[in-house]
C-alpha positions in Angstrom: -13.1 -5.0 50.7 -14.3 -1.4 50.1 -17.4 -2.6 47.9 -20.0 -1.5 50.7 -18.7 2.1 50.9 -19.2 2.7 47.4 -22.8 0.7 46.9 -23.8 3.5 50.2 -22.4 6.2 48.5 -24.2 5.5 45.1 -27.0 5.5 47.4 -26.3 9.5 47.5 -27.9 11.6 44.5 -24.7 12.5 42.3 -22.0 10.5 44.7 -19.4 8.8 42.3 -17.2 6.7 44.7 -14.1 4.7 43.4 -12.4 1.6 45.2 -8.9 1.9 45.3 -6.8 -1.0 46.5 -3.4 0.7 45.5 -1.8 4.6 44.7 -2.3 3.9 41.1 -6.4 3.1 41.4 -6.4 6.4 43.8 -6.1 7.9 40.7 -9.5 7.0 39.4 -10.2 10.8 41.1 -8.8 12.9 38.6 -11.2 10.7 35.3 -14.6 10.2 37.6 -14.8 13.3 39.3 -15.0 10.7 42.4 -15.4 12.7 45.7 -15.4 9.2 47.4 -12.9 6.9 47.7 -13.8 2.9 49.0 -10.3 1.4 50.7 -11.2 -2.1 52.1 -10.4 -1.7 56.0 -9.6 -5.6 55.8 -7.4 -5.8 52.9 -4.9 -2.8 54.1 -3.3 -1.4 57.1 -4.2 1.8 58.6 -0.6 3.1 57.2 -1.0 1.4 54.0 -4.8 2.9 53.4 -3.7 6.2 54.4 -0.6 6.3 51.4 -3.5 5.0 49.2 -6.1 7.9 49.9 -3.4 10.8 49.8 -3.1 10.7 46.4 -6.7 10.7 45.9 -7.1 13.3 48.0 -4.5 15.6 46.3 -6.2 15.2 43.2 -9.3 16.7 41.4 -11.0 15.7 38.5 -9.3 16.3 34.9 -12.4 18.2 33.7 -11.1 16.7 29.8 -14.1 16.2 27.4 -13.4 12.7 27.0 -13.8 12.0 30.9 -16.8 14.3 31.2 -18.6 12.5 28.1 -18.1 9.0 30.0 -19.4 10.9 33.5 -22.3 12.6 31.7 -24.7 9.1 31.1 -24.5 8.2 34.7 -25.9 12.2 36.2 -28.4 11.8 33.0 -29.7 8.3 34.5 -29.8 9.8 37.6 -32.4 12.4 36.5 -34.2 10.1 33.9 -33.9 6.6 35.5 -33.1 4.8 32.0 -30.1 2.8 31.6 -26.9 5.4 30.3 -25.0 3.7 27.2 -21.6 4.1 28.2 -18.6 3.0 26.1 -15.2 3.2 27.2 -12.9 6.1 26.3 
């Protein structure tokens, strides 16, 4: 499904990893500054995973205020340990 690749990778001290089940959720890259990308090996063929992770892979993050204002609670509870408020946007 892709979910145990991204619970690993949050395992990793400032990982952000994305699960992307089509070209449009590959997108998730360029608003999370996501250098991983979860593509469930059982929901997709090799062919079809592979036009999934190009786009992600061509992309980088947008670097916009508003996307690094949603990133910014998750590194802080990294470092502190309390829970981030996040609200959308």
């Amino acid at each position: 499904m892709g979910s145990g690749e991204q619970i690993s990778a949050h395992k990793v001290a400032g990982c952000r990893a994305v699960l992307a089940w089509s070209t449009e959720t590959a997108l998730a890259r360029e608003h999370n500054d996501a250098p991983v990308v979860g593509v469930g090996a059982r929901m997709h063929a090799p062919a079809r995973a592979a036009e999934i992770v190009e786009p992600f892979l061509a992309l980088s993050f947008s670097g916009g205020e508003r996307r690094a204002r949603r990133i910014r609670p998750v590194a802080d509870f990294e470092v502190a340990g309390d829970a981030p408020l996040i609200s959308g946007g």
